[in-house]
C-alpha positions in Angstrom: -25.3 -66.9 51.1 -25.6 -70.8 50.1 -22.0 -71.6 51.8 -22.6 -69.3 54.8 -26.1 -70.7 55.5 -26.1 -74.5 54.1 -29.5 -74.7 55.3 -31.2 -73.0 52.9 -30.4 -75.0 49.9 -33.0 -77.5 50.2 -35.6 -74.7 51.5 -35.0 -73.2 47.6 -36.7 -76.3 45.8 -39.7 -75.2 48.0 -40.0 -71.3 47.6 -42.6 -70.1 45.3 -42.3 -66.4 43.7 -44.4 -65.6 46.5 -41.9 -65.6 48.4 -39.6 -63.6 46.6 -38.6 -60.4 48.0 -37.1 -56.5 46.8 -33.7 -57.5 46.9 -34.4 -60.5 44.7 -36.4 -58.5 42.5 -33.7 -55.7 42.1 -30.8 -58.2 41.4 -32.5 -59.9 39.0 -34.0 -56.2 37.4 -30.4 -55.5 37.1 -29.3 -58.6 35.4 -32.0 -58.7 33.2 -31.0 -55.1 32.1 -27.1 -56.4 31.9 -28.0 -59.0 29.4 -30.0 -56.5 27.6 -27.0 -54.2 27.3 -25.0 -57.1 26.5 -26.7 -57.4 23.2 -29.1 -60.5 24.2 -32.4 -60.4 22.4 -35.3 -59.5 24.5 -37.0 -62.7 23.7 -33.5 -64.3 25.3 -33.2 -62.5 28.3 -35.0 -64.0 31.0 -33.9 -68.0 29.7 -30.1 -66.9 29.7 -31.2 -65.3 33.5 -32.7 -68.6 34.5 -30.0 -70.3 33.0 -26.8 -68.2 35.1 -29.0 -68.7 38.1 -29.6 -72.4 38.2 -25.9 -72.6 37.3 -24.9 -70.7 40.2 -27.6 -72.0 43.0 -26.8 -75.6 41.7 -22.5 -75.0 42.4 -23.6 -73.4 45.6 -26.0 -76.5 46.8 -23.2 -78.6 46.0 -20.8 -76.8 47.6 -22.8 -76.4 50.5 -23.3 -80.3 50.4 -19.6 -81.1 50.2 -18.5 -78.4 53.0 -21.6 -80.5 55.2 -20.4 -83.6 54.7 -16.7 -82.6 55.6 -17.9 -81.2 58.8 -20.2 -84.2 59.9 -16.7 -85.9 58.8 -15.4 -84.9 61.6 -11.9 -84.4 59.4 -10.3 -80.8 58.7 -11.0 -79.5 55.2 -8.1 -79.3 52.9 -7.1 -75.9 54.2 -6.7 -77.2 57.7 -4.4 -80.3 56.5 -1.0 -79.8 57.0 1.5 -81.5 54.4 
């Protein structure tokens, strides 16, 4: 969602849980219950969560950054070069 909508990434930083809606809440329900079946502690659960998701929002920001900064670039990303 990050690389298809690069505007969002700094508007994360700013949303509260308030904000958070049933398809949040159902993803992370289901992971919680994935590391739960993976053996992880209960006490562990929601830190390793946290932990996978500010993995994967921070690769995405960056992402989202870099793919940004090739388009205000002007320059064809590396798929669009021709050797």
């Amino acid at each position: 969602m990050v690389l298809r909508h690069p505007w969002i990434a700094p508007e994360l930083s700013q949303v509260g849980l308030v904000h958070i809606g049933p398809n949040a809440l159902r993803m992370a329900s289901g992971l919680l219950a994935r590391f739960e079946a993976a053996g992880f502690p209960a006490d562990e659960t929601e830190r390793a969560l946290g932990t996978l998701m500010a993995y994967v929002v921070g690769i995405a920001t960056s992402e989202a950054a870099y793919l940004s900064l090739i388009a205000r670039s002007g320059r064809p990303s590396r798929s669009g070069w021709r050797r």
